[in-house]
KOLFIVO-391880 format. One line per 3 residues: number of its first residue (from 1); for each residue x, y negated, z of N, C-alpha, C, O. Coordinates in steps of 0.05 Angstrom, whole numbers, plus 32768, in hexadecimal, padded with zeros to 4 digits. Example, Ala and Ser with C-alpha at 12.3 -4.5 7.8 and 13.67 -1.06 7.14 Angstrom:
% KOLFIVO-391880
1 = 8108,8072,809C,80F6,805A,809C,8108,8042,809C,811D,8042,80A9; 8101,802D,808E,8111,8015,808F,8102,7FFF,809D,810C,7FE9,80A1
% end
This chain:
% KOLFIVO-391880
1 = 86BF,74E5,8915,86B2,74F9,8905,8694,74F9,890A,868E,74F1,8921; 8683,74FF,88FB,866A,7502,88F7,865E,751C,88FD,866B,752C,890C; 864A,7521,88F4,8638,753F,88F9,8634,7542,88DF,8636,7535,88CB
4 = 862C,755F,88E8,862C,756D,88C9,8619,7588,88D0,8617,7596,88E4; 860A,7589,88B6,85F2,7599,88B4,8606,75C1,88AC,8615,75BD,889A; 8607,75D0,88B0,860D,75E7,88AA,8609,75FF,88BE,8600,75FF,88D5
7 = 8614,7619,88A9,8600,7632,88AF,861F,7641,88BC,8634,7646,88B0; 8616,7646,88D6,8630,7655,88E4,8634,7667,88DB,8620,7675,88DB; 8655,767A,88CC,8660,7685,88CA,8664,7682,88AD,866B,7696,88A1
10 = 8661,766B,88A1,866A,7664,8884,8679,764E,8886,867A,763C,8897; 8689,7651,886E,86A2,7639,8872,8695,761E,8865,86A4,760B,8868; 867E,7617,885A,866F,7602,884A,865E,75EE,885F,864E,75F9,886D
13 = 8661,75D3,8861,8652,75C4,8864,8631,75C1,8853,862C,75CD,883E; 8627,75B8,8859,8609,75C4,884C,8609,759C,8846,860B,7591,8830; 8605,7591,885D,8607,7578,885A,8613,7567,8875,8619,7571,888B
16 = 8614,754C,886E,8623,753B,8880,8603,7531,888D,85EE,7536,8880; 8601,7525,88A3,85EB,751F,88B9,85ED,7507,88B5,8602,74FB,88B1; 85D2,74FA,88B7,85D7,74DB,88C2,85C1,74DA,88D4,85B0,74EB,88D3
19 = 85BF,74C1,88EA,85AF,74BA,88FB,859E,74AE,88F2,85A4,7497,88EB; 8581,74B8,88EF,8570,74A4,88E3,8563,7489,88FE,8568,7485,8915; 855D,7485,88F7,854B,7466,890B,8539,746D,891F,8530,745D,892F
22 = 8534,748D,891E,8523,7498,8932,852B,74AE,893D,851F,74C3,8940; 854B,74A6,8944,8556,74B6,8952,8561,74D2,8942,8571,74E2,894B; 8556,74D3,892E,8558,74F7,8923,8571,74F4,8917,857C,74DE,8914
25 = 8581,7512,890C,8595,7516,88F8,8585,7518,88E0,8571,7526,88E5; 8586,750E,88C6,857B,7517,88B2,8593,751E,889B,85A0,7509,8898; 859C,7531,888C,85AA,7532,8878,85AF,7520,886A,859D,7513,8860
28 = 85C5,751C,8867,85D0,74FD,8856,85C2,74FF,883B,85B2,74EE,8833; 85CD,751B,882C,85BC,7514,880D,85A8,7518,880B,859E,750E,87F7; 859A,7525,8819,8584,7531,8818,8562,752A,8824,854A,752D,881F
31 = 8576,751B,8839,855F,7511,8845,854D,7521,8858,8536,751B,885D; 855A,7537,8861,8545,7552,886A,854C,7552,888D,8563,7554,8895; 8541,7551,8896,8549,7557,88B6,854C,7577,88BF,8541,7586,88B0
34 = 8554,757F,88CF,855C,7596,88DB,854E,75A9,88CB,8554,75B6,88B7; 8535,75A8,88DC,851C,75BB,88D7,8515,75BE,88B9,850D,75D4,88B2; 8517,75A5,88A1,8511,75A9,888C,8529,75BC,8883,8522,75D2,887C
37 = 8543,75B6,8883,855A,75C7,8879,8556,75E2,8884,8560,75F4,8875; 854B,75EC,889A,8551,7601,88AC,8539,7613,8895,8537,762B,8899; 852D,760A,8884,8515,7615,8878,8526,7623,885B,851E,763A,8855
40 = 8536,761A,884E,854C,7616,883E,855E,7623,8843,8569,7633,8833; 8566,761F,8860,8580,7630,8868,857B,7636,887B,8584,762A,888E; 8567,7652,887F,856B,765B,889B,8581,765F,88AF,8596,7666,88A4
43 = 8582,765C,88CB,859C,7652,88D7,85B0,7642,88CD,85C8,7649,88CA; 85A5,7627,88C7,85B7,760D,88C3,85B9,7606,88DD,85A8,7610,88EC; 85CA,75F7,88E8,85C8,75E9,8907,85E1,75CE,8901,85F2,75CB,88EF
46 = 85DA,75BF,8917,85DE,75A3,890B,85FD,75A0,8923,85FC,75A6,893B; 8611,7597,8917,862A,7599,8933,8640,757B,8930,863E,7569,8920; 864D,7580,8940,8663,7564,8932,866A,7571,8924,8666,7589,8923
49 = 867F,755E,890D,868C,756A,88F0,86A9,7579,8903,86B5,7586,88F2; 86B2,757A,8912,86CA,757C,8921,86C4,7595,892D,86D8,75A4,892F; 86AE,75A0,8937,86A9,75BC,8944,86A0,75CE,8925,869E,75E6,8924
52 = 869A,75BB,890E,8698,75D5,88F3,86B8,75CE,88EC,86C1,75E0,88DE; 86C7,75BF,88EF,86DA,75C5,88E6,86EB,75D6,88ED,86FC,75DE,88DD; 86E9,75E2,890B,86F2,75F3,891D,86E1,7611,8913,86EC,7627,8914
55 = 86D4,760E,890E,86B9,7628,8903,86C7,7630,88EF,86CC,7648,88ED; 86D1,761C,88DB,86CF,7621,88B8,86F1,762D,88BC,86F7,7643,88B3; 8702,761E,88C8,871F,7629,88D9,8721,764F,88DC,8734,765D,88D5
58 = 870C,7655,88E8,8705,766F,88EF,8704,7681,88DE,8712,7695,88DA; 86E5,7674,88CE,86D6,767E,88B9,86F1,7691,88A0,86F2,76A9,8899; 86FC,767F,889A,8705,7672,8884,8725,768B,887A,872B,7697,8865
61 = 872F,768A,8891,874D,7695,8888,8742,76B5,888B,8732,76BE,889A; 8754,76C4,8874,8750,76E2,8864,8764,76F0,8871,8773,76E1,887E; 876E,7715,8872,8779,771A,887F,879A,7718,8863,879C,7704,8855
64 = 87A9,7729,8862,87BB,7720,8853,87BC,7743,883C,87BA,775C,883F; 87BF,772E,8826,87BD,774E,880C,87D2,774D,8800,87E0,7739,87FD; 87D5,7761,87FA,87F9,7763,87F9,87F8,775E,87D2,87E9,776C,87C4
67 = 8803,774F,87C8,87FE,774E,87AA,881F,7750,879F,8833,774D,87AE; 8820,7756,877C,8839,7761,8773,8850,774A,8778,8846,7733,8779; 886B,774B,8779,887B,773E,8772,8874,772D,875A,887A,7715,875B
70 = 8869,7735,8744,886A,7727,872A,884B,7708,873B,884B,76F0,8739; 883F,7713,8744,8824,7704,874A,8838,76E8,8760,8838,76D0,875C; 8848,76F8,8777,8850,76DF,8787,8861,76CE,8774,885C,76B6,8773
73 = 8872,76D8,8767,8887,76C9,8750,887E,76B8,873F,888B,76A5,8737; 8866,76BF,8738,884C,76A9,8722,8844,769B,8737,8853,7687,8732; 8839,7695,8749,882C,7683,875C,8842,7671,8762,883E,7659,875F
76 = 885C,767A,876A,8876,7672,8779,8876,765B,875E,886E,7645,8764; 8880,7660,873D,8888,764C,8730,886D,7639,8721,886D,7626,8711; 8858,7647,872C,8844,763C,8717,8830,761D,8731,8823,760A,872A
79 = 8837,7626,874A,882D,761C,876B,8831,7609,876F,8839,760F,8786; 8835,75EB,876F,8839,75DB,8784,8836,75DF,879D,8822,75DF,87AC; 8857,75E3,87A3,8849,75EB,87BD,884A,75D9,87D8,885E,75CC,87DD
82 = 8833,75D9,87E7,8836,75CD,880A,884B,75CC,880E,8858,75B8,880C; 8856,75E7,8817,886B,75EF,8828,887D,7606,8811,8873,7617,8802; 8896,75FF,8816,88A1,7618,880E,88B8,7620,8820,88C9,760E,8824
85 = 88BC,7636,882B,88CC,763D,8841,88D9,765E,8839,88CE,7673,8830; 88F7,7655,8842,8909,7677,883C,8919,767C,884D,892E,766F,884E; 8916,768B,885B,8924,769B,8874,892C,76B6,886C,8924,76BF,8857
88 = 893E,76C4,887C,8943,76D6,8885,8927,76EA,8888,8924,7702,8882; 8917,76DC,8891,88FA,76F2,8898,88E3,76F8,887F,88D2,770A,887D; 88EB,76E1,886C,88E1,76DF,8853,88DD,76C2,884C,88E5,76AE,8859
91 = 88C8,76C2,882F,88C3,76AB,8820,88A0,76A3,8825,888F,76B4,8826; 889B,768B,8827,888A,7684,8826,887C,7669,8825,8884,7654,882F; 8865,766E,8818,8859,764E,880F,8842,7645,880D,8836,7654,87FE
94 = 8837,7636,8813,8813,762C,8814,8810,761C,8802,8821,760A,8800; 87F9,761D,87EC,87EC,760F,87E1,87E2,75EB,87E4,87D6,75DF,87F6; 87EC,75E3,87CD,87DD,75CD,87D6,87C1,75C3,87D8,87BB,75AC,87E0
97 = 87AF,75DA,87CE,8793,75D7,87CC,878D,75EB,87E9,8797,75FE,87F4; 8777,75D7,87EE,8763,75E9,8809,8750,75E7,8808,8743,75D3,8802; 8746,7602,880F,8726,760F,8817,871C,75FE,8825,8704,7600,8827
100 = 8726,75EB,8832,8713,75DA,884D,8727,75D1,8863,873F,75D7,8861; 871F,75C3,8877,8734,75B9,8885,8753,75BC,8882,875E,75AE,8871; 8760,75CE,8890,8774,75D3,888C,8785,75EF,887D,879C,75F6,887C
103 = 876B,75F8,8871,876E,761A,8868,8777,7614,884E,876D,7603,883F; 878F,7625,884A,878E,7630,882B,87A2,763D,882C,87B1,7640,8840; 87A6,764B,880A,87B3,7664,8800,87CE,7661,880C,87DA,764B,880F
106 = 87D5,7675,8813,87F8,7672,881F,8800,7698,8814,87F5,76AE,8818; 8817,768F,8807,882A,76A0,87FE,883B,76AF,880D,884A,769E,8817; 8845,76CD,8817,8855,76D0,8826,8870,76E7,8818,8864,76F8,880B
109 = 8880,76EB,8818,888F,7702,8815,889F,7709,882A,88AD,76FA,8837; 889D,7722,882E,88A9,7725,8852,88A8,7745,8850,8894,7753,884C; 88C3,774C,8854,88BF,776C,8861,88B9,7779,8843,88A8,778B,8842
112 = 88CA,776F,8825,88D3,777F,880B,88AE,777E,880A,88A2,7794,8806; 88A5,776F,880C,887F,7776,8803,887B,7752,8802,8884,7742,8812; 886A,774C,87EB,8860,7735,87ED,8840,772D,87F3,8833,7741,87EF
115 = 8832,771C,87FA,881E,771F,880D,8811,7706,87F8,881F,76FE,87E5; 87F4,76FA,87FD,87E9,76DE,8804,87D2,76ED,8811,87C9,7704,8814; 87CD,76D0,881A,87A9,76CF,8836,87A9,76B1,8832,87B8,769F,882C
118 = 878C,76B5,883A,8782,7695,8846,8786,7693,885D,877D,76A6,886A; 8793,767F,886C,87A3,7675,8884,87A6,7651,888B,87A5,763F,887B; 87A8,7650,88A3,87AE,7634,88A5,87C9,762A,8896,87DB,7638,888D
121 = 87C8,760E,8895,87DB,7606,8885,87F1,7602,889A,8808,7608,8894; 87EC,75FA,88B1,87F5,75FA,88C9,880B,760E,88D2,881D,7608,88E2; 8809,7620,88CA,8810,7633,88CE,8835,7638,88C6,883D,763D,88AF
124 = 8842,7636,88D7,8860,7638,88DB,8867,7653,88C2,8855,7663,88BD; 887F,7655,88B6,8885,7664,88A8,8891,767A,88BC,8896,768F,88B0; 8895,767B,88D6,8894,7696,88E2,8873,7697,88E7,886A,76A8,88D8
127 = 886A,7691,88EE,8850,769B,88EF,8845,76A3,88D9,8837,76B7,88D8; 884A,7698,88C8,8843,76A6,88AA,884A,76BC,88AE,883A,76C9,88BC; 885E,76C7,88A7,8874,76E3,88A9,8865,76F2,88BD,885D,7709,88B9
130 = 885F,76E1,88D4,8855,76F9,88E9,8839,76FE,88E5,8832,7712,88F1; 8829,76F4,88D9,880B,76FB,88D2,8810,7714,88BA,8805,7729,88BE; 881C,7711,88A8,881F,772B,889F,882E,7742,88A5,8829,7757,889A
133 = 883A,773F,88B0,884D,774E,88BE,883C,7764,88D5,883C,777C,88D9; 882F,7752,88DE,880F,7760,88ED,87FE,7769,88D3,87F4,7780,88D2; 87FD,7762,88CA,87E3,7771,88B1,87F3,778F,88A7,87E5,77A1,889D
136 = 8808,7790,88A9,8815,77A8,88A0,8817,77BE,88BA,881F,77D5,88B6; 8810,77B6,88CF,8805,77CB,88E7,8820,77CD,88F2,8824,77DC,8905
% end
């Protein structure tokens, strides 16, 4: 993995880094080194792409909103989905599109209430269940 130009506590890469010939990072498209972007984007800072991917990981996942039966039932047949999983604890399923690394939309029904959040994809279908399950206090 490479370095990457971005502004901490946003899920967006600003740009990818390259090493120029005199030692510096300069923006791949742009051509701008630190200090020029930092003028542009106050608090840009320059990191491996693997510690924003861990940032954007953070950044990124929403808490969980509880939406109608009719809304999970349209997503459920209209979704390709990642994952689709049915237990006893409930139903649930992730998107095949993502916000960024490994984040995106995941579907839950659990506990006669149906849910989505942004979440890892990673994320086990009990763990699913139990992230909302916590959001309901």
């Amino acid at each position: 993995m490479g370095k990457v130009f971005y502004i901490p506590c946003t899920a967006t890469v600003i740009d990818y880094a390259r090493e120029g010939p005199d030692g510096r990072f300069y923006s791949y498209w742009q051509g701008q080194t630190l200090g020029q972007l930092a003028e542009i984007y106050p608090g840009v800072i320059l990191c491996d792409e693997s510690d924003f991917l861990e940032a954007q990981s953070r950044a990124l996942p929403s808490k969980p909103k509880v939406i109608s039966e009719r809304e999970f039932n349209k997503t459920q047949a209209s979704m390709p989905a990642l994952h689709w999983t049915h237990s006893e604890s409930g139903t649930s399923s992730k998107s095949r599109e993502f916000y960024g690394g490994t984040i995106t939309l995941i579907f839950e029904r659990a506990d006669s209430c149906c849910w989505k959040f942004v979440g890892d994809a990673g994320l086990s279908h009990q763990q699913s269940v139990d992230v909302v399950l916590c959001a309901q206090g």
